[in-house]
C-alpha positions in Angstrom: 0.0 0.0 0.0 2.9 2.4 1.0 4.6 1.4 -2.3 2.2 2.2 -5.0 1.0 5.5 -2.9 4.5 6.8 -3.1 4.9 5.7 -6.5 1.1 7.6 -7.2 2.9 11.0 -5.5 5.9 11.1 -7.9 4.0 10.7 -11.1 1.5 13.6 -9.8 4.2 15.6 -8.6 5.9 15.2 -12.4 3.0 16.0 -13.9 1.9 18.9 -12.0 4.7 20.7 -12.6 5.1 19.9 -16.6 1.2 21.2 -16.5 2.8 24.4 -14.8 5.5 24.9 -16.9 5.1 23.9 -20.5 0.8 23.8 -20.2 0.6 20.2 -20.4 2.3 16.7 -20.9 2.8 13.4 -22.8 3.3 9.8 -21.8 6.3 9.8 -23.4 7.6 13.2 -21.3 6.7 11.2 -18.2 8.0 7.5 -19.2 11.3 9.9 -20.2 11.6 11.7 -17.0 11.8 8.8 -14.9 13.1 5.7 -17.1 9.7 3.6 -17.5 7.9 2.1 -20.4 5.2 4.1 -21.7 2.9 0.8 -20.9 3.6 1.5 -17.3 3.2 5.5 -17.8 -0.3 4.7 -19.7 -1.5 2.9 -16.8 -0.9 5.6 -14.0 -2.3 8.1 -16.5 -5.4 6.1 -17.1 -5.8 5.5 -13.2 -5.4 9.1 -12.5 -7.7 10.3 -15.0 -10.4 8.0 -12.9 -9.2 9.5 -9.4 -10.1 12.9 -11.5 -6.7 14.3 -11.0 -5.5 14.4 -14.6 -7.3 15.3 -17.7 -7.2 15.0 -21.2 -6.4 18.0 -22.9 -5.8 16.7 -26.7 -6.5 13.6 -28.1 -4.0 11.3 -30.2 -3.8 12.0 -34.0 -1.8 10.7 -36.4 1.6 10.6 -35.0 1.0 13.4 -32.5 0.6 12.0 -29.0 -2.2 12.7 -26.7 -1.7 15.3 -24.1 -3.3 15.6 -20.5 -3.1 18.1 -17.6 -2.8 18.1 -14.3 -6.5 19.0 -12.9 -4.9 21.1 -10.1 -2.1 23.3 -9.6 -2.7 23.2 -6.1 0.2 22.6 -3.7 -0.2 18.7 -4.2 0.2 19.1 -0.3 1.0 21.6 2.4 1.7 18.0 4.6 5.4 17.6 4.7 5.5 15.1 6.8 2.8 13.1 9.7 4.8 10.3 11.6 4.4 8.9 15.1 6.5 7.8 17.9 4.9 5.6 21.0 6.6 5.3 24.4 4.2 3.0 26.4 0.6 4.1 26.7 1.6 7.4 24.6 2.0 8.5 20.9 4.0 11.8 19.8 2.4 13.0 16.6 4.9 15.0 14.6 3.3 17.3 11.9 5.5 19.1 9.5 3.6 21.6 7.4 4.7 24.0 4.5 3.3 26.5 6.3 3.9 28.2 9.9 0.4 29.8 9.6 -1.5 26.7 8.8 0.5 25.0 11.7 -0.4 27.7 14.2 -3.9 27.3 12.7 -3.8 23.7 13.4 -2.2 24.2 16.9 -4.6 26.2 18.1 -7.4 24.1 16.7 -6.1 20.7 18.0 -5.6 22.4 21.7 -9.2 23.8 21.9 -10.5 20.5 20.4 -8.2 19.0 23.2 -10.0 14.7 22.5 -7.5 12.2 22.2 -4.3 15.0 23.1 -2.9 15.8 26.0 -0.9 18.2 25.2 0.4 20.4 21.4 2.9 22.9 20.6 4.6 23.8 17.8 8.2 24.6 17.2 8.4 26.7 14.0 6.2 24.6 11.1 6.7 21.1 12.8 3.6 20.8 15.1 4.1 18.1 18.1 1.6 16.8 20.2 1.0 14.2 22.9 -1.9 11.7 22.9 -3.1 9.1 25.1 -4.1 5.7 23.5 -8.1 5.5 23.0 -10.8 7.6 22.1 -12.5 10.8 23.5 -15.1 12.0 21.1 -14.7 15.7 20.0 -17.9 18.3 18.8 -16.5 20.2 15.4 -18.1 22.9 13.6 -17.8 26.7 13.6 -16.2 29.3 15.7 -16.2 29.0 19.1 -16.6 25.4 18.6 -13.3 23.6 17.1 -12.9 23.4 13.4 -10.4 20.0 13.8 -9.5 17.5 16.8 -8.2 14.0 17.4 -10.8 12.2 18.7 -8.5 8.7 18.8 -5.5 7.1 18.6 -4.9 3.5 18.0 -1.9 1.4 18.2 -1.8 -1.8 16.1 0.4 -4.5 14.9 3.2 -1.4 14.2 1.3 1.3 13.0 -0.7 4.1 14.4 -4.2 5.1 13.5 -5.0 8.5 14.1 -9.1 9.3 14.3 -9.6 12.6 12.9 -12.5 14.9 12.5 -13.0 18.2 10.8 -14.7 20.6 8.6 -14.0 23.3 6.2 -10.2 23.9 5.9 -8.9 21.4 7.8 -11.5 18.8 6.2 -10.3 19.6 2.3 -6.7 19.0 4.3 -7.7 15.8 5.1 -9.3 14.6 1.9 -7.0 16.2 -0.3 -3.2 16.8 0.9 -2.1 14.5 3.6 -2.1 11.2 1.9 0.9 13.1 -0.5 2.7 13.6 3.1 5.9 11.5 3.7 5.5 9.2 6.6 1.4 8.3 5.5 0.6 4.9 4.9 -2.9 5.7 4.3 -6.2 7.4 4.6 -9.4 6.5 5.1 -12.0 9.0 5.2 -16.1 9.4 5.7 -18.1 12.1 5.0 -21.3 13.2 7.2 -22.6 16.1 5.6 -19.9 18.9 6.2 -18.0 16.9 8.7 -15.3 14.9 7.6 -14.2 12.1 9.5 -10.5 10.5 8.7 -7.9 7.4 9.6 -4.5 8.6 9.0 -2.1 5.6 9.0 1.7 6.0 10.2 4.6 3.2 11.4 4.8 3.0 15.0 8.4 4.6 15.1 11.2 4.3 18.1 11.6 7.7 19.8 15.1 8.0 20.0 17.3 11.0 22.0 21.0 11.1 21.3 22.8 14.0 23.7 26.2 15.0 22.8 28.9 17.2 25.2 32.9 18.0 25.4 33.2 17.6 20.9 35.3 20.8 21.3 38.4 22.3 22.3 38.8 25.7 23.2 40.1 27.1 19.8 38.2 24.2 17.7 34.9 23.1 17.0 31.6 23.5 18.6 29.2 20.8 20.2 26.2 21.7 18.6 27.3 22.3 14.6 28.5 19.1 15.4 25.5 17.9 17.1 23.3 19.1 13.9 25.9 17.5 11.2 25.0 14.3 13.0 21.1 14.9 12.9 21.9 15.3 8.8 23.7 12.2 8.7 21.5 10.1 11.1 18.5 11.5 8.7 20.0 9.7 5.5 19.7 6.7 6.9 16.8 4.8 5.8 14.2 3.9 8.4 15.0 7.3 10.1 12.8 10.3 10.4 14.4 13.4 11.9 12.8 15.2 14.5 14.9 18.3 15.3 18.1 19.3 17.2 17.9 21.2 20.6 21.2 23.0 22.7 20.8 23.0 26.3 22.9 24.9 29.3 24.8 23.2 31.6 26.8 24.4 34.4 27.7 28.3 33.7 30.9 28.3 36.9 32.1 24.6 35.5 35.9 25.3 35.5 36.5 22.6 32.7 34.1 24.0 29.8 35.0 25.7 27.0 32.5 28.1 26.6 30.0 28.8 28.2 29.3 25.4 28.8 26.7 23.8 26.8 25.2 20.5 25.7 22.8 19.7 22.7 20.4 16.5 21.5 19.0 15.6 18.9 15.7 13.7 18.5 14.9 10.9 16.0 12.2 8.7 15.1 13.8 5.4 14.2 12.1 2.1 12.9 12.3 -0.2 16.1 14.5 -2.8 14.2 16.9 -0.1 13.1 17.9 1.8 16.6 21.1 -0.4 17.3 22.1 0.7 13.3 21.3 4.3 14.0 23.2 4.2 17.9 26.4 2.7 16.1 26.4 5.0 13.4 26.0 8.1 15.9 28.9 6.5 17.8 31.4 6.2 15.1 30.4 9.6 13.5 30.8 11.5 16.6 34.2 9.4 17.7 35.3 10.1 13.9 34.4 14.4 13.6 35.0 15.1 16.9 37.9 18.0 17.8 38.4 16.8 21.8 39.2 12.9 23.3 36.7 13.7 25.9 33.6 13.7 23.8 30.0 11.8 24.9 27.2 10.2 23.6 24.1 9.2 25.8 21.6 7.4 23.3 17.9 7.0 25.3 14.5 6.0 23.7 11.3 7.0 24.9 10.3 10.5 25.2 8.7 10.1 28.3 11.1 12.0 31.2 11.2 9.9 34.6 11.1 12.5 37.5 14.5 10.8 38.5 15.8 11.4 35.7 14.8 14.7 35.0 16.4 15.7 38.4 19.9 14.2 36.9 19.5 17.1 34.3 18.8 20.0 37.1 21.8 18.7 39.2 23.8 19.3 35.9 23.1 22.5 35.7 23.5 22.6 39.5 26.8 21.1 40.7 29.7 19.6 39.2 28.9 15.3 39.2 30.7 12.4 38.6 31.2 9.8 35.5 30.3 7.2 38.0 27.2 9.1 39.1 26.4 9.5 35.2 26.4 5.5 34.9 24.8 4.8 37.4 21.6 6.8 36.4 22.0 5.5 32.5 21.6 2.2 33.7 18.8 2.9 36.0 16.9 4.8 32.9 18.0 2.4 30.2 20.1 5.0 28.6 23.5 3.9 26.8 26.8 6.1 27.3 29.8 6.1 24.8 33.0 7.7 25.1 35.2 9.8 27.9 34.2 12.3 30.3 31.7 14.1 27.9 29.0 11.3 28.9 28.0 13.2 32.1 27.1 16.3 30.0 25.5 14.0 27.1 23.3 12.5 29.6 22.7 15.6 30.9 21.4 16.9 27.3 19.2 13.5 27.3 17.3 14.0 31.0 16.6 17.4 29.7 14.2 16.6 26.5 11.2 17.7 25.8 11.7 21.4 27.8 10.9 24.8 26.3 14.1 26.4 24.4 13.7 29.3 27.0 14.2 26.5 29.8 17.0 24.4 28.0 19.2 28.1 27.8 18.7 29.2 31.0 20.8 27.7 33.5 18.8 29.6 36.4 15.7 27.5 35.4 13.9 25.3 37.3 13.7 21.9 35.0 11.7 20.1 37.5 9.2 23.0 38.6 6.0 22.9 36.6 7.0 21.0 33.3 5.5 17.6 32.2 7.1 14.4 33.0 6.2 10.7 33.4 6.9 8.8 36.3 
């Protein structure tokens, strides 16, 4: 199912834009473009003319091939990207849109709609948001009420099944743009007069948080380019769905830093089978690029943040602790250390995901007071 859909993307994406630039297209342009036989071409044209997404602009004569248009030059998607992590009882939605205001339209939306979520916010155009498994029935319709909410979330057999209903806006999203986004198996959709009500289908990926500290020297290098170089190399890998890279603040009076002493993570979503690939591969990049012997990984899944764990982070930021005190909490929290005295930093960087940036620079914050995390 994932296969042909995919396939289905690139030959409307091909087509859309020969419709854009030269008016309209042939089999031939398209069997040309990406090395198929026509036959196969034919087929997909024929299909899509059925799905009403490609239409026949000039029939064949003589030797002059038939041409057909695109039936939209609508962005084929404003849906980047809709993938899930679980941890437990709990699913992290990730929602990468094209754009920031139809992300803020959504956040604000899904958090009024509140249903299956627990919590949303949004970090530029890549919307995140926590859900509970299950379902909690949400009202739609027009202002004040909602225009979209998730109403369930469904783990099974290695996917997630998100339960979403809308109108309007986010209902034409629905039917028309996120089955193009990267990370959707499929959509299912019904229709109740002007409510829409959807099953978008995504892999049930590994949350995976990689912390990196001590990469530099004091006249070479810097923790967190390197920390994002390894977030573009990790990202290549297939089975890998980058979430984002954060830099957090350690210890300001540490007498060891460099600078002004500060950590950074990054945050993957990993197919389960592939985490041991993608921990070795952070392992040997980081040993390989880094400018000081003291660097440190700390690879952890789950995004949920045990209260013990959490305080491992503020004591970071706190006091100066020990390499023995790190391994002893990475083993408590399942977390896996590589490398020299930079693991008590890295693990640091780890205990300290999921906080606000204005939390993660600010040494004098309180990472414990107020903010969410799971026992």
């Amino acid at each position: 199912m994932s296969r042909v859909l995919e396939r289905r993307k690139q030959y409307l994406r091909l087509m859309r834009q020969a419709t854009l630039e030269r008016g309209s297209f042939t089999v031939a342009d398209i069997a040309e473009a990406f090395d198929t036989p026509r036959s196969t071409v034919q087929d997909w044209v024929n299909r899509l003319i059925e799905d009403e997404c490609v239409l026949l602009a000039e029939e064949q004569r003589g030797r002059h091939a038939a041409r057909y248009v695109a039936s939209s030059v609508m962005p084929e998607s404003a849906c980047r990207r809709v993938f899930t992590t679980v941890d437990g009882s709990e699913v992290e939605i990730y929602h990468e849109c094209m754009s920031g205001g139809c992300a803020a339209f959504c956040e604000f939306h899904h958090a009024r709609a509140g249903g299956a979520l627990q919590s949303v916010h949004r970090d530029g155009t890549l919307l995140r948001e926590r859900a509970i498994l299950g379902r909690r029935d949400v009202a739609v319709g027009l202002d004040p009420a909602p225009a979209v909410g998730i109403v369930g979330v469904y783990h099974d057999d290695g996917y997630i099944r998100q339960q979403i209903r809308c109108i309007g806006g986010p209902a034409y999203s629905l039917t028309d743009m996120m089955s193009f986004a990267e990370g959707v198996c499929g959509v299912t959709l019904h229709r109740e007069g002007a409510v829409v009500e959807g099953e978008v289908v995504t892999r049930a990926l590994a949350y995976v948080a990689i912390g990196i500290d001590d990469t530099d020297t004091g006249t070479e290098g810097a923790t967190f380019a390197l920390a994002l170089a390894l977030l573009q190399h990790l990202a290549k890998l297939d089975g890998v769905m980058p979430i984002g890279h954060k830099v957090a603040m350690l210890n300001p009076r540490l007498e060891e830093r460099t600078a002004g002493n500060s950590c950074s993570f990054i945050e993957l979503a990993v197919e389960p089978d592939q985490v041991p690939r993608v921990e070795e591969s952070a392992v040997r990049f980081v040993a390989g690029e880094a400018a000081s012997p003291a660097w440190g990984v700390a690879v952890r899944q789950g995004f949920r943040v045990p209260g013990a764990l959490r305080a491992y982070g503020r004591s970071a930021r706190e006091s100066v602790l020990t390499r023995e005190v790190a391994e002893a909490t990475a083993g408590r929290f399942g977390a896996h250390l590589h490398g020299g005295r930079g693991v008590i930093g890295a693990l640091a960087a780890v205990a300290l995901i999921g906080l606000p940036h204005g939390v993660l620079l600010d040494p004098e914050r309180d990472v414990c007071a107020g903010w969410e995390t799971s026992a």
